[in-house]
Each structure stands twice: as structure tokens, then as C-alpha cells.
N, C-alpha and C positions, 0 to 999 in steps of 0.2 A: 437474478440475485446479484447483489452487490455490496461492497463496502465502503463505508467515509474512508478518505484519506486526510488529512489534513496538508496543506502546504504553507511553508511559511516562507516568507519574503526575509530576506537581512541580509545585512552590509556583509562582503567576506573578509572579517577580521578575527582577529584571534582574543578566543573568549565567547565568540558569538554561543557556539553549540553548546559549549558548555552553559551558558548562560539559559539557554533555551532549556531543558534538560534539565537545571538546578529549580528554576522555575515549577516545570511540568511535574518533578518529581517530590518537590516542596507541594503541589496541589492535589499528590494521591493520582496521579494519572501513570499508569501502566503505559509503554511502550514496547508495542510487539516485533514492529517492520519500523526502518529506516530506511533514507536512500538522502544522497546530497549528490546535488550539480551545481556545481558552480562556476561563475564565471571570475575574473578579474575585480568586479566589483561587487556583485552582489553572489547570494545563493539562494536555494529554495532547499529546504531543509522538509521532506517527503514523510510524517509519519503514519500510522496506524495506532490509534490508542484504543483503550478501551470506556472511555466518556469522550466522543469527541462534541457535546456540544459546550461541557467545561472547559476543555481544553480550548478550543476557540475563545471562550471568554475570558480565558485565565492570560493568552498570549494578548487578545485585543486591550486587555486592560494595563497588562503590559508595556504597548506600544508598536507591539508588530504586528505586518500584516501579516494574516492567517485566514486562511478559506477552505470549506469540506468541498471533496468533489468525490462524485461515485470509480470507485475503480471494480475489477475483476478478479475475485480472490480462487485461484484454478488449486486445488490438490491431484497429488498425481504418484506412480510409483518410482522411487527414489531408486532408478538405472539411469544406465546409459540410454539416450535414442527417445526418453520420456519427454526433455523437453523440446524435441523436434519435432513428437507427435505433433505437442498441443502448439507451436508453431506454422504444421502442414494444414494443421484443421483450419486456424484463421488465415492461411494463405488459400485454401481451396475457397473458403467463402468470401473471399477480398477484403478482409477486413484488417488496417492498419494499425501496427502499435507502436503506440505514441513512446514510450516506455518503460522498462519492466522493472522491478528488482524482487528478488526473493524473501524472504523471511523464515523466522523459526519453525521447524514442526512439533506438534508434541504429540506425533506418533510416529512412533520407530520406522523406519523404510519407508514415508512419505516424503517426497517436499513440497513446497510451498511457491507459489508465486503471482504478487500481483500484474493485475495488466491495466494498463489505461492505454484504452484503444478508441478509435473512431466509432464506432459503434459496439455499447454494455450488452445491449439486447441482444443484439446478432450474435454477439460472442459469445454468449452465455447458451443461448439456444442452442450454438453449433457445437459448441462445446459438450452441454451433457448430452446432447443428439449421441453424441462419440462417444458416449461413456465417462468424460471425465467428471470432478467432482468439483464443484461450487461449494464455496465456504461464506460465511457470513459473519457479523460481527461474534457472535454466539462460539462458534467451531473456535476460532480462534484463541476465546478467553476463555470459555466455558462457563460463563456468568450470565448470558442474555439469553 
């Protein structure tokens, strides 16, 4: 189980995100999860929507690059030592994460966190193997 992420390429200047954002929110697109890295020159601005094959179309026509890649949507209980669990689990099975960031929950005493790792499958299997819970586009917005 897994979800689109979208990633967008653009220059690191100011105005960019907002730009991006005025955009996606002028075309009815929900954003759940963010994450930016950037460098000196450029950044990759990380979202989760809720239409990501509009969203793609609405940035490419835009003029930015934007592409979906599958990431690992893990829920889990909202302690301490939760997200070392689901760390130990893809250390036990060798499996590398690329990297993570969390996102909203919209249920009380859960959180949230995407993975993009070297292998969906593996992680996903080893994951609910342990119990934990796999989220999809659906869980998140509660529309699909």
C-alpha cells in the first residue's frame, strides 16, 4: 500500500512556495503533508494532495517540474519510542530511508509519517507483519 507524493523542482527564491500554493489552492487541491529541501540554488518542495494527477497538470502547465512517486504512509500511536518502533522494524529488515517527514493526523493520539525508502514493498509487508498501520490516499482525506 502506498501513496503519490508529488515533488516539485524550483529555483530557491523568494515567492517560490508561495507561488506554488497560490497556484494549487486557486485549482481546488487540498494539501495534507509538506516537506522542502533545499539547497543554495534550487528546492524540491515534497507534497501529498488530494488529486494528484491535477496537481501535476496544473504545476506542468504552470511551468514546473513536478513528478508522483509512490511513498509509505505508516500510522502509529502518538508516544514516545512509536517512532523507533517503526524505525527498528525497517532496520531489522535492511531496508533504507531515503527520507521522512510527518504529516497531519485526524485522529486524536495518532501520528503520521511518510517514508520513502528503497524498497515500498518490503516496507510495507514488514511493517503491517508488526502490526503497524498503512494509510492510503482514502485514510488521509476521507474521500477516496
Amino acid at each position: 500500500m502506498s501513496v503519490k507524493q508529488i515533488s516539485i523542482f524550483m529555483e530557491n527564491r523568494p515567492g517560490r512556495i508561495s507561488a506554488v500554493t497560490k497556484l494549487l489552492g486557486e485549482g481546488g487541491i487540498d494539501i495534507r503533508a509538506m516537506a522542502l529541501a533545499d539547497t543554495t540554488d534550487f528546492g524540491i518542495l515534497r507534497i501529498i494532495v488530494d488529486d494528484e494527477e491535477k496537481c501535476v497538470k496544473l504545476l506542468s502547465e504552470a511551468g514546473y517540474s513536478a513528478r508522483a512517486t509512490a511513498v509509505v504512509a505508516v500510522g502509529f500511536d502518538d508516544k514516545p519510542g512509536a517512532l523507533a518502533a517503526v524505525m527498528q522494524v525497517l532496520y531489522e529488515n535492511n531496508i533504507s530511508v531515503e527520507y521522512m517527514y510527518s504529516f497531519i493526523s485526524k485522529e486524536a493520539g495518532k501520528a503520521y509519517i511518510m517514508l520513502r525508502v528503497d524498497d515500498n514493498d518490503a516496507a510495507a509487508a514488514a511493517l503491517e507483519e508488526k502490526g503497524f498501520t498503512l494509510l492510503n490516499s482514502g485514510d488521509l482525506f476521507g474521500n477516496k
